[in-house]
C-alpha positions in Angstrom: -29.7 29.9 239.9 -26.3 30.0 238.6 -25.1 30.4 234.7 -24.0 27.2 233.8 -27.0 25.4 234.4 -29.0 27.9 232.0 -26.3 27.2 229.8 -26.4 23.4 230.1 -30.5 23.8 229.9 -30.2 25.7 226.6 -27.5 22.6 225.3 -30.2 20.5 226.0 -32.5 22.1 224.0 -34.8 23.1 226.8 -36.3 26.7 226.8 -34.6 28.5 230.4 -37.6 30.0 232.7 -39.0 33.3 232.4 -37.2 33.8 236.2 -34.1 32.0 234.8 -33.9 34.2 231.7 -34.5 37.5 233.8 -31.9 36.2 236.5 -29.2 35.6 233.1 -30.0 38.9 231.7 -29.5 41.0 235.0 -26.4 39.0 235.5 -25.4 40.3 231.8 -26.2 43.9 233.2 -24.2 43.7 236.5 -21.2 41.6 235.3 -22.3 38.5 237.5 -22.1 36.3 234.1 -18.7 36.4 232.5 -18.0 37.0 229.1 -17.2 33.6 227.9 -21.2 32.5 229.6 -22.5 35.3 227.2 -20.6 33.6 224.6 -22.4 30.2 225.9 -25.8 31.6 226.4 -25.7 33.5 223.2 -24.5 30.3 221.2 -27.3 27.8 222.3 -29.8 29.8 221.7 -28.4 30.5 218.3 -28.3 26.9 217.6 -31.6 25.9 219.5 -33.8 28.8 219.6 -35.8 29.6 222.5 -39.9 29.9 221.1 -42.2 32.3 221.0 -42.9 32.2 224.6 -39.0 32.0 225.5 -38.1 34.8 223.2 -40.9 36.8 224.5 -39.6 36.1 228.0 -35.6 37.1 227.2 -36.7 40.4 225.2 -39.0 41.2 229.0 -35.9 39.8 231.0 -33.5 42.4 228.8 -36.4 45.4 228.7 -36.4 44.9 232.6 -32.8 44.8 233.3 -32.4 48.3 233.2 -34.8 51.6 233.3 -38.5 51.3 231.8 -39.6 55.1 231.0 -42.7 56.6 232.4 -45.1 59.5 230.7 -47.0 61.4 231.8 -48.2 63.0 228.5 -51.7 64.3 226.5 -52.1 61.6 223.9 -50.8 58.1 223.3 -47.0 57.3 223.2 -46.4 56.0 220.0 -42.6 54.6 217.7 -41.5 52.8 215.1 -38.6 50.8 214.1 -36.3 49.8 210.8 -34.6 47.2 210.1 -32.2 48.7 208.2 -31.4 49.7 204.7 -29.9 52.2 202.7 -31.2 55.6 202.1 -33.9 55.4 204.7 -34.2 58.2 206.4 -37.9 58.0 207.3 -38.1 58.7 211.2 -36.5 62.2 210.7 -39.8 62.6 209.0 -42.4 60.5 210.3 -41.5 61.3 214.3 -42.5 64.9 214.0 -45.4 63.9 211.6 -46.9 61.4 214.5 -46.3 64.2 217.0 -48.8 66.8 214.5 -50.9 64.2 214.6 -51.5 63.8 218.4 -48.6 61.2 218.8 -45.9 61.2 221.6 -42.8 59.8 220.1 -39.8 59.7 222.3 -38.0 57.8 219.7 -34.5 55.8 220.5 -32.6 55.3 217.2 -29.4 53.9 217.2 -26.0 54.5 214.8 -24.8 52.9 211.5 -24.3 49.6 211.2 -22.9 47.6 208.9 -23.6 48.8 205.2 -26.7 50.4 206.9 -26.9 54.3 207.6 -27.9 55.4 211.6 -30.8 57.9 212.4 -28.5 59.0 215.2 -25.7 59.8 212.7 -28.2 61.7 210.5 -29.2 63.7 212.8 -26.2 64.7 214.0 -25.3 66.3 210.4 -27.3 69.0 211.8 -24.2 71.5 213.6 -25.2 71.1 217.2 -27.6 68.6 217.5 -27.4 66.5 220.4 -29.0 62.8 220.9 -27.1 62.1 223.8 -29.8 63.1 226.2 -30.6 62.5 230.1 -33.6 60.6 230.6 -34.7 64.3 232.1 -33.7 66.2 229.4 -35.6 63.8 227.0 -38.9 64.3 229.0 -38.8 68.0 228.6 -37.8 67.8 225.1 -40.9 65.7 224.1 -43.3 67.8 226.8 -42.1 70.6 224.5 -41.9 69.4 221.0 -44.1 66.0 221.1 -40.8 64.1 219.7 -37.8 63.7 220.2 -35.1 61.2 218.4 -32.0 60.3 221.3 -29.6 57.6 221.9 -30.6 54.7 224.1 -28.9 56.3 228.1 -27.0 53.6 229.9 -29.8 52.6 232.0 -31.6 51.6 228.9 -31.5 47.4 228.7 -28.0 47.4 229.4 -28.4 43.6 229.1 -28.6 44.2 225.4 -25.5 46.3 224.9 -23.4 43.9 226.4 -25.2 40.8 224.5 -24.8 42.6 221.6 -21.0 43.2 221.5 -20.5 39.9 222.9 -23.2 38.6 219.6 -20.6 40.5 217.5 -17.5 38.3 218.3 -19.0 35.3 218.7 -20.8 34.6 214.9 -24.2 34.6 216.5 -25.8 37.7 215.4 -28.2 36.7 213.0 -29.8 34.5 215.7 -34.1 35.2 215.0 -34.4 35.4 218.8 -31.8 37.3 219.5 -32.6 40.0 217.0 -36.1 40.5 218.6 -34.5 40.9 222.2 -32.3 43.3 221.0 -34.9 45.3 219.1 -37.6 44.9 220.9 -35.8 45.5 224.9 -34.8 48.9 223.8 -38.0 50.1 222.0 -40.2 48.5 224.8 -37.9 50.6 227.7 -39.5 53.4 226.5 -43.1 51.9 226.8 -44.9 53.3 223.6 -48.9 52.1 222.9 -48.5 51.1 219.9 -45.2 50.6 217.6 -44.8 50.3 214.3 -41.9 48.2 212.6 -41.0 48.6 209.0 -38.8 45.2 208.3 -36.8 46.1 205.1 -36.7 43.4 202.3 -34.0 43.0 199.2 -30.2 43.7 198.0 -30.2 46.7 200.1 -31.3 45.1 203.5 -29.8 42.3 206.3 -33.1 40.1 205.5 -32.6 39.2 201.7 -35.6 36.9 201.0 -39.2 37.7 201.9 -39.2 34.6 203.7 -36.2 35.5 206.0 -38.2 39.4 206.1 -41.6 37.4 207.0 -40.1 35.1 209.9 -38.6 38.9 211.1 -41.7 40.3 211.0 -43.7 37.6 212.9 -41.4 37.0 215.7 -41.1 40.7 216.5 -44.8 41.0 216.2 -45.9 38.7 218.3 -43.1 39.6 220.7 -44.3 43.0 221.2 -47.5 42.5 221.2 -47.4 39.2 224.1 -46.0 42.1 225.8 -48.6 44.4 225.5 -47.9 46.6 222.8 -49.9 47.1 220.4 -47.4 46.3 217.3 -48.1 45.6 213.7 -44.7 45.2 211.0 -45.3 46.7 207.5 -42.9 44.4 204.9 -41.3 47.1 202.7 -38.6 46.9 199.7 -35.3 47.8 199.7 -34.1 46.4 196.2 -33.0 50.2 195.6 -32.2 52.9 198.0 -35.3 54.8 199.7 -34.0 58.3 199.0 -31.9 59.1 195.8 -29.2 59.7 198.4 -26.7 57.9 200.8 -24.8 59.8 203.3 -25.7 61.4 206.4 -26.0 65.5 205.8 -27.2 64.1 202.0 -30.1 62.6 203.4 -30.7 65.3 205.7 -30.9 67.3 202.7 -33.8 64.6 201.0 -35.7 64.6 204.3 -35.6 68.4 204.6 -37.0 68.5 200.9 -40.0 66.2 201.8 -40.7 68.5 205.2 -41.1 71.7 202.3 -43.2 69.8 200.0 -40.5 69.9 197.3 -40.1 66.4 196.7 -42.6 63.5 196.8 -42.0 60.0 195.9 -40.9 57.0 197.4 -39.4 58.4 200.9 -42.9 60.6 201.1 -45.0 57.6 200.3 -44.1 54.8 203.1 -43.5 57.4 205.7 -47.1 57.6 205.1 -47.7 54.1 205.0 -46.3 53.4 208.4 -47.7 56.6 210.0 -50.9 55.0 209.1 -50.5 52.2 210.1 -49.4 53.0 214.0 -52.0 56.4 214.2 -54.7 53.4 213.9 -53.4 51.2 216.0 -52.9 53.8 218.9 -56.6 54.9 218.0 -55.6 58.3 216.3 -56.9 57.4 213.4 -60.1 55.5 211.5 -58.3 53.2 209.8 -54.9 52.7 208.4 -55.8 54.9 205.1 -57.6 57.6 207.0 -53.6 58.1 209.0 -51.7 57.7 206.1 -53.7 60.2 204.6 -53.4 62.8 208.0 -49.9 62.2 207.9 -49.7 63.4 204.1 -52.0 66.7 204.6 -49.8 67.9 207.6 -46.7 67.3 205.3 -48.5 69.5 202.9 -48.9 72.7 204.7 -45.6 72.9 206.7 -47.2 71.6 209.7 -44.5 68.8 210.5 -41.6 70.9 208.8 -42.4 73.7 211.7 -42.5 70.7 214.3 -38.8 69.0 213.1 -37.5 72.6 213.6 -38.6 72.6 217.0 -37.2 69.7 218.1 -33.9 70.5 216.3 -33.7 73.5 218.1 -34.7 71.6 221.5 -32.1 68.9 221.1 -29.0 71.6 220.1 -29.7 72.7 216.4 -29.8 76.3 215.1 -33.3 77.8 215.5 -33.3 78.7 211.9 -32.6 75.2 210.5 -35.7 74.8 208.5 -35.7 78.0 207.0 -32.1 77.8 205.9 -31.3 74.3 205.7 -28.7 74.1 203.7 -26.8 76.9 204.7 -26.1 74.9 207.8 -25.3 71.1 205.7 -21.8 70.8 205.3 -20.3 70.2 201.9 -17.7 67.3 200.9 -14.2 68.7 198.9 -14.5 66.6 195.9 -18.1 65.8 193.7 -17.6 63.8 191.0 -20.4 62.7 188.1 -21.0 58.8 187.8 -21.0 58.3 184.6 -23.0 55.5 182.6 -20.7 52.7 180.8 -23.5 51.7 178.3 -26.9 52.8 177.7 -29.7 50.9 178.7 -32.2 50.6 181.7 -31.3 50.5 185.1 -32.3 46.4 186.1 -30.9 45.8 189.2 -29.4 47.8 192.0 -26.8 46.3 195.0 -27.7 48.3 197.9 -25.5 46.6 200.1 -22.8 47.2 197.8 -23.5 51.3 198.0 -23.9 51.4 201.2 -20.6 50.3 201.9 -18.9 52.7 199.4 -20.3 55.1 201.5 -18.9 53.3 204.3 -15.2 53.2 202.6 -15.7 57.0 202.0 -16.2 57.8 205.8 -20.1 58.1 205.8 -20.1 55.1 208.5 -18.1 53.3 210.8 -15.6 50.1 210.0 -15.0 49.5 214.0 -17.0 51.3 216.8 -14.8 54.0 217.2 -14.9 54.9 213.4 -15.0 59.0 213.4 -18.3 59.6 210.9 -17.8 62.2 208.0 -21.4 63.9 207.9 -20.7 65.3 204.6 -19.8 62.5 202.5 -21.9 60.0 200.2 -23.6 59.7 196.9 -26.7 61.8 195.1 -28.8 62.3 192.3 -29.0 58.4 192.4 -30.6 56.3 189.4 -33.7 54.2 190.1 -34.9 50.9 188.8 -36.3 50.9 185.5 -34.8 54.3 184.4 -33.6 54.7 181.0 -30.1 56.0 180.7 -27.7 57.0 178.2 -23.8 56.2 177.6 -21.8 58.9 179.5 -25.3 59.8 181.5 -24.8 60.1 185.4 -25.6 57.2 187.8 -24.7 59.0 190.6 -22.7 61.5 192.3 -20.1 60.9 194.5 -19.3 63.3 197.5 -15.8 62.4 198.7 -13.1 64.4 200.9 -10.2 63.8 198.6 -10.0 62.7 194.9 -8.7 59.2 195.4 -11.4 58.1 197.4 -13.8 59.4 194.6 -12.3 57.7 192.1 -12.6 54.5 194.0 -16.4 55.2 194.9 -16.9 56.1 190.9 -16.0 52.5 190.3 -17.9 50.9 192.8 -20.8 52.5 191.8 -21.0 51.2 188.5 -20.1 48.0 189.7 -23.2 48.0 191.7 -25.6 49.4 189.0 -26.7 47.1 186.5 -27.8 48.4 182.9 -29.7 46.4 180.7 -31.4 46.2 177.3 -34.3 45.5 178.2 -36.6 47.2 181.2 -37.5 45.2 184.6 -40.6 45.4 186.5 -39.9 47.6 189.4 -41.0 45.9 193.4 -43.8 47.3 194.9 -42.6 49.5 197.6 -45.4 47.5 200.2 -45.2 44.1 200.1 -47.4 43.0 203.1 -48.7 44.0 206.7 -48.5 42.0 209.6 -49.7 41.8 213.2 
């Protein structure tokens, strides 16, 4: 086997072997193919597309060309996975609610990207949180605590992490198939049961349409489970941010509110949703409504707040973090008030747009080695179908210097429409599948 002829198979429009795929992707892991064959490889299949049964094959190939995690745990090993929007901050949530539940979630997040915020960055608003674990370390963490949420280690699909830079350069990222290998390698390396994927929808999220969300949803579904994981994608809306806040310690902040029962709403109501959704596919629960509905009661009486404190404290955290929360959060220099230009209702929303003025303020990265600012973002955030008066706030802005939150101040109401008249506001569930 040799690169080029993969290559030349793919120009063809012929689907490589499952052996031919696995011998490409550990050639991508090892540096036997070259960067300009990545380029190649990554290219064709862009342009032809591989098939259910190929894509299957390249997401095993990638899974397999680096470590697959072992457990030896009490109860299922269970995770889920977004696509990515803005103001979702779910998993700091739901991963210690599947663990009170009788889950096992040693869950691999990743960083910002693009106008998207990272779990990884979230977390690491906390002062001394760690997610760059050993594959050891990780064990004890989730034989202690029943969850954990860590960066992927180097032996985890390191196929990916060079097809994925390479994908970067090269135009080819939003290739169908080679978004499921990418997702899909990395969750399956840590061998859960049963996954659940929440595959984001609207202004706010990379898959605009519910068509392009739906064709998402399918191939990774049917990807994961040819693989043997039991996988079903929930179709949710991101036309408007999850949480009333963007930023990393800001959301931290909305998450920690949900974990004390002091805030319910749309973040409270599809962490349910999922959590339902996976605790009865891995056999925890009845039905999808009898887990959505364990999932809310041990929200309710501090079960999963006490959990999250836990694993904060096992990954780095200060012990008291739940108690004291935002004693420990740190605080931008400059807040500013959004105001209003008109009054009207709130009609449309650009997510995208706000989550690149966070971006611009230093809440996410331009280039790799972009330095994050944990404290920075926007608050208090309008929602569709709100009612608001000239002069009334839209937002807040949380900026390190003044100049920056004047520029945020005017991106915001850039990306906020007001109207006369009120819109229907999206359901936040559109559909299930798998």
């Amino acid at each position: 086997m040799d690169a080029r002829s993969i290559i030349a198979k793919l120009r063809r429009r012929e689907v490589p072997t499952a052996d031919e795929l696995g011998w490409f992707a550990q050639g991508l892991a090892d540096g036997g193919v070259s960067d300009a064959q990545a380029g190649a490889f990554a290219m064709a299949v862009c342009m032809g597309g591989l098939g259910t049964e190929g894509r299957a094959a390249l997401t095993l190939a990638m899974r397999d060309s680096g470590r697959v995690l072992s457990w030896d745990v009490d109860g299922p090993v269970i995770d889920k996975h977004s696509t990515g929007g803005v103001g979702d901050c779910v998993s700091l949530i739901l991963a210690p609610a599947l663990a009170e539940c009788g889950g096992v979630v040693p869950m691999i997040s990743g960083r910002g990207l693009g106008h998207t915020g990272g779990t990884l960055d979230k977390l690491e608003a906390i002062p001394g949180v760690s997610t760059g674990v050993t594959e050891d370390m990780l064990a004890r963490i989730v034989a202690g605590t029943g969850c954990a949420i860590v960066g992927a280690t180097a032996g985890i699909a390191p196929a990916d992490k060079r097809l994925y830079a390479i994908r970067d350069v090269t135009a080819t990222v939003e290739s169908l198939d080679l978004i499921t290998a990418s997702i899909l390698s990395k969750k399956l390396a840590a061998a859960p049961e049963a996954l659940v994927l929440d595959v984001k929808v609207g202004s706010g999220a990379f898959m605009k349409t519910p068509d392009e969300a739906r064709a998402l949803a399918e191939a990774l579904t049917a990807t994961a489970n040819a693989a043997g994981c039991k996988t079903t994608a929930v179709i949710t809306d991101m036309n408007q941010p999850l949480a009333p806040a963007l930023g990393n310690a800001l959301e931290v902040a909305e998450v920690m509110k949900v974990l004390r029962g002091e805030a319910e709403g749309p973040l409270l109501q599809i962490t349910a949703a999922l959590g339902g959704v996976v605790l009865a596919d891995c056999g925890l629960a009845a039905d999808v409504q009898a887990g959505a509905d364990r999932i809310a009661e041990a929200l309710r009486d501090g079960r999963v707040a006490e959990r999250f404190g836990r694993m904060i404290a096992a990954q780095g955290g200060p012990l008291s973090f739940v108690d004291d929360w935002a004693r420990f959060l740190p605080e931008a220099n400059v807040i500013h008030e959004v105001g209003a230009a008109q009054a009207g209702y709130v009609t449309a929303i650009d997510g995208e747009a706000l989550g690149l003025t966070v971006v611009a303020l230093g809440g996410g990265r331009q280039v790799e080695s972009d330095v994050v600012e944990p404290a920075v973002g926007l608050s208090r955030l309008v929602r569709l179908g709100d009612r608001v008066e000239k002069g009334a706030p839209l937002a807040q802005v949380h900026a390190g210097r003044e100049d920056a939150a004047r520029r945020a101040e005017a991106s915001v109401r850039a990306a906020i429409t007001i109207g006369a008249e009120p819109v229907a506001v999206p359901d936040l569930i559109h559909e299930r599948i798998g």
